[in-house]
C-alpha positions in Angstrom: 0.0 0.0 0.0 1.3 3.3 -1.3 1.4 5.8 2.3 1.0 9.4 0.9 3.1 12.4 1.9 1.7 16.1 1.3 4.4 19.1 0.2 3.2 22.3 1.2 5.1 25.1 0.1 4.6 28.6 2.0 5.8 32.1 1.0 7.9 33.1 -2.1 10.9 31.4 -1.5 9.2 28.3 -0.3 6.8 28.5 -3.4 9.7 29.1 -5.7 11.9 26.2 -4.4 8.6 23.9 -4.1 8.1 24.4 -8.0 11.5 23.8 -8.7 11.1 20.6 -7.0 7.9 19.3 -8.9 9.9 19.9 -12.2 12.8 17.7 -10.8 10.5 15.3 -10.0 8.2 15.1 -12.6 11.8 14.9 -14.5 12.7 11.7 -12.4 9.2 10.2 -13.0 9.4 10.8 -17.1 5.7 13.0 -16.1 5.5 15.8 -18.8 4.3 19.1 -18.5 0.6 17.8 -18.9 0.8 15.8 -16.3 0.5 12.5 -18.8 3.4 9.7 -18.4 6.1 10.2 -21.1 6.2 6.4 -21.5 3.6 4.6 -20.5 5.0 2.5 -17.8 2.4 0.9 -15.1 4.9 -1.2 -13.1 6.3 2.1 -11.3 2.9 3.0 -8.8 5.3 3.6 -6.3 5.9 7.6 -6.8 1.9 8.0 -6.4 2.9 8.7 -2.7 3.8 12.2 -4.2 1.0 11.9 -6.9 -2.5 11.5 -7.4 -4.0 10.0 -10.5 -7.0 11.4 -12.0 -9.6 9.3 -14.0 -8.1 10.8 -16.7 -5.0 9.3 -16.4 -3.1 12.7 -15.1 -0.8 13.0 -12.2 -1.6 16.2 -9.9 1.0 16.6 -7.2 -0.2 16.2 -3.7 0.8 20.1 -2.9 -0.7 23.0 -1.3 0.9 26.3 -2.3 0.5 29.3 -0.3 1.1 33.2 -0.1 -0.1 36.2 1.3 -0.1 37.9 -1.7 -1.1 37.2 -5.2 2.2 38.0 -7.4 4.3 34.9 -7.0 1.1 32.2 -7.2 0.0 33.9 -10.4 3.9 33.2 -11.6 2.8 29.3 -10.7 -0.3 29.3 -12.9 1.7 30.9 -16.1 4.4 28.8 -16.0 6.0 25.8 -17.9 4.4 23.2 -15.3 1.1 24.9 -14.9 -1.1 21.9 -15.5 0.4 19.7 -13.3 -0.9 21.5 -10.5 -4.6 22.0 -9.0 -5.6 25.4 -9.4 -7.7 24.7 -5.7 -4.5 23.8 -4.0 -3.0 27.6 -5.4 -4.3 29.5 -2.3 -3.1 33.7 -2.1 -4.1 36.5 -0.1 -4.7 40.4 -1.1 -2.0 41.5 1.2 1.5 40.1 2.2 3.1 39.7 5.8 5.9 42.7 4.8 8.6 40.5 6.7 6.6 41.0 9.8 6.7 37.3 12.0 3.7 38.6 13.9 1.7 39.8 10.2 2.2 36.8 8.9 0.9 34.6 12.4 -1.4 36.8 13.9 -3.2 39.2 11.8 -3.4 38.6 8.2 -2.0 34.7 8.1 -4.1 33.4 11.2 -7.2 35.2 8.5 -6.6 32.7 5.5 -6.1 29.8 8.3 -9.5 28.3 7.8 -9.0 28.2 4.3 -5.6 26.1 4.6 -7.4 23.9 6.4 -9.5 22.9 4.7 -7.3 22.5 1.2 -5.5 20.6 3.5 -8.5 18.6 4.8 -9.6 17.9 1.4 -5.8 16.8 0.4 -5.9 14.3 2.9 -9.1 12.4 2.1 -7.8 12.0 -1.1 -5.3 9.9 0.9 -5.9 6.4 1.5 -2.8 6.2 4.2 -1.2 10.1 5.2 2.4 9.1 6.0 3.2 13.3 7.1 4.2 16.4 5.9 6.9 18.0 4.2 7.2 21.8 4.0 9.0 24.2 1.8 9.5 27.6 3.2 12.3 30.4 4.8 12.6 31.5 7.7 13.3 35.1 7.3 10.7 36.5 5.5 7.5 37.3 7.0 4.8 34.6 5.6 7.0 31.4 5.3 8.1 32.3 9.2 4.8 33.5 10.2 2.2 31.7 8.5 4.6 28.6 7.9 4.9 28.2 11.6 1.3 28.6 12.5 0.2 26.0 9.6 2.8 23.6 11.6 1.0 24.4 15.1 -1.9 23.3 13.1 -1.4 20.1 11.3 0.4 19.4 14.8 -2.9 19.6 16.7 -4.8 18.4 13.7 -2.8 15.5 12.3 -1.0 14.4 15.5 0.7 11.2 14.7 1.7 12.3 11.4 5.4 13.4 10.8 6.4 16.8 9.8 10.1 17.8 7.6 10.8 21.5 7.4 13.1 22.6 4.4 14.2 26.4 6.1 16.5 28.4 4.2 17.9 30.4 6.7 19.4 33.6 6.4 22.6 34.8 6.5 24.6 37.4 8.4 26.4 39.0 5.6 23.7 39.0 2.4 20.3 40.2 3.6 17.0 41.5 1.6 15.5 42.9 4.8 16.9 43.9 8.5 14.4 42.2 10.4 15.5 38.7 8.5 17.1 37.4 12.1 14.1 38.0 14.6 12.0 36.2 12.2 14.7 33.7 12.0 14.6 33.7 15.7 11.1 33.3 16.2 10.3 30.7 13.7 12.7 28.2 15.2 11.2 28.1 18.2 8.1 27.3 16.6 10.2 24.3 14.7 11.5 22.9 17.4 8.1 22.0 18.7 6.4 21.0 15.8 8.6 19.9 13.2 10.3 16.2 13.4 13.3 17.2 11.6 14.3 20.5 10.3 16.8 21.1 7.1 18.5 23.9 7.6 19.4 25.3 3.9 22.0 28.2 4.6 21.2 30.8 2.1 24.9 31.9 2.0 26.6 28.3 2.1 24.6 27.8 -1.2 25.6 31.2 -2.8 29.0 29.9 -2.0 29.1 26.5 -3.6 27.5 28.3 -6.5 29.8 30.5 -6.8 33.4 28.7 -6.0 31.8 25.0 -7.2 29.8 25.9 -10.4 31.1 29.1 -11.9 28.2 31.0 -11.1 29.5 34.7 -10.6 26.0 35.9 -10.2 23.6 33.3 -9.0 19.4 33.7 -9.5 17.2 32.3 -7.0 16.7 30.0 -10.0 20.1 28.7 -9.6 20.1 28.0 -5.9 16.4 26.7 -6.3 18.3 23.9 -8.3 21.0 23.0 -6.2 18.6 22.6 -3.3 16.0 20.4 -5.3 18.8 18.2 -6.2 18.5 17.8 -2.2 15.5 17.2 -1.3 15.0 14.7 -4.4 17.5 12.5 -2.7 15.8 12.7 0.6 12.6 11.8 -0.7 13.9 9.3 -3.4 13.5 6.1 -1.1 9.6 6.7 -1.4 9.3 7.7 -4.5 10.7 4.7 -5.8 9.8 0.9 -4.7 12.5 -0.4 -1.8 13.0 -1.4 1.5 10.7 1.7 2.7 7.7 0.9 0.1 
């Protein structure tokens, strides 16, 4: 029996890396950007953990996107791998969380809440066994901190036995986009220590650096380190995509 996992991805950077990683999986899987298997290969069942099949022979990843605000969702649904996903699991707000911690989990986060929930609800009655959780999101920003952390309180209180991995990309002392990056930082772990069974710590500057010194990269795009991280979590998550000891 195939036991599901959910990705959620939360906030820009976690919505940007969690797209990057659909592609690399779809990749792995020979899935093309319809969602229709490249060759037509029923054997492999195993990666359905990661997708669902419609009865029109699609595969829809088992993902719930989220932001605060509209601008990086709406880069989801016009781009390359747009079908793939279910336009219900694409859930944005009006406003964002303006690297505020406390926007993004008490005022306008703890707002869409209900929402979440229920996406995520629905996501796991399509489930015939919920292994747990995985979720893409950084820690220094305001809604992958904020609104990341609350969904984990959440699904803790809501899914109790289920496992939760958090992939944080942390920031870094030396290259910052906003001042306030380390109290989010700060305030967000504490919430992942609590809820989260194992946290991956992705250090945004470590990964600048192997770009940089590694791959000849003088100027590296989020798209670049987006990559490298993928390349990551694919090899995590490869012993239940494919069939082995675990499945």
């Amino acid at each position: 029996m195939v036991r599901e996992v959910l990705t959620l991805s939360v906030g820009q950077a976690g919505i940007q890396l969690g797209q990057a990683v659909w592609e690399q999986y779809c990749a792995e899987h020979r899935i093309a950007e319809n969602g229709r298997k490249i060759e037509n290969d029923t054997a492999d069942t195993t990666f359905t953990c990661f997708f669902q099949e419609t009865n029109a022979g699609q595969y829809v990843p088992r993902n719930l996107m989220v932001d605060l605000e509209p601008n990086v969702i709406d880069d989801v649904r016009n781009s390359q791998f747009c079908k793939i996903f279910h336009p219900e699991f694409l859930l944005n707000g009006k406003e964002d969380a303006a690297n505020n911690f406390a926007r993004g989990h008490y005022t306008v986060g703890r707002d869409m809440m209900d929402k979440i929930r229920d996406r995520l609800r629905k996501l796991a009655d399509n489930c015939e066994n919920l292994q747990g959780f995985l979720m893409n999101h950084s820690v220094g920003g305001g809604t992958g901190s904020g609104l990341g952390a609350l969904m984990l309180e959440r699904i803790a209180m809501d899914y109790r036995k289920k496992s939760k991995i958090g992939f944080e990309i942390y920031p870094s002392p030396t290259m910052s986009t906003c001042v306030v990056e380390p109290y989010n930082a700060l305030l967000a772990t504490h919430w992942l220590t609590d809820h989260t069974e194992v946290s991956l710590v992705l250090d945004n500057e470590a990964i600048y650096e192997i770009c940089q010194k590694w791959l000849d990269i003088k100027h590296p795009s989020y798209d670049n380190l987006n990559r490298l991280i993928c390349k990551t979590i694919s090899s995590m998550t490869a012993s239940l995509r494919f069939g082995g000891e675990l499945n």
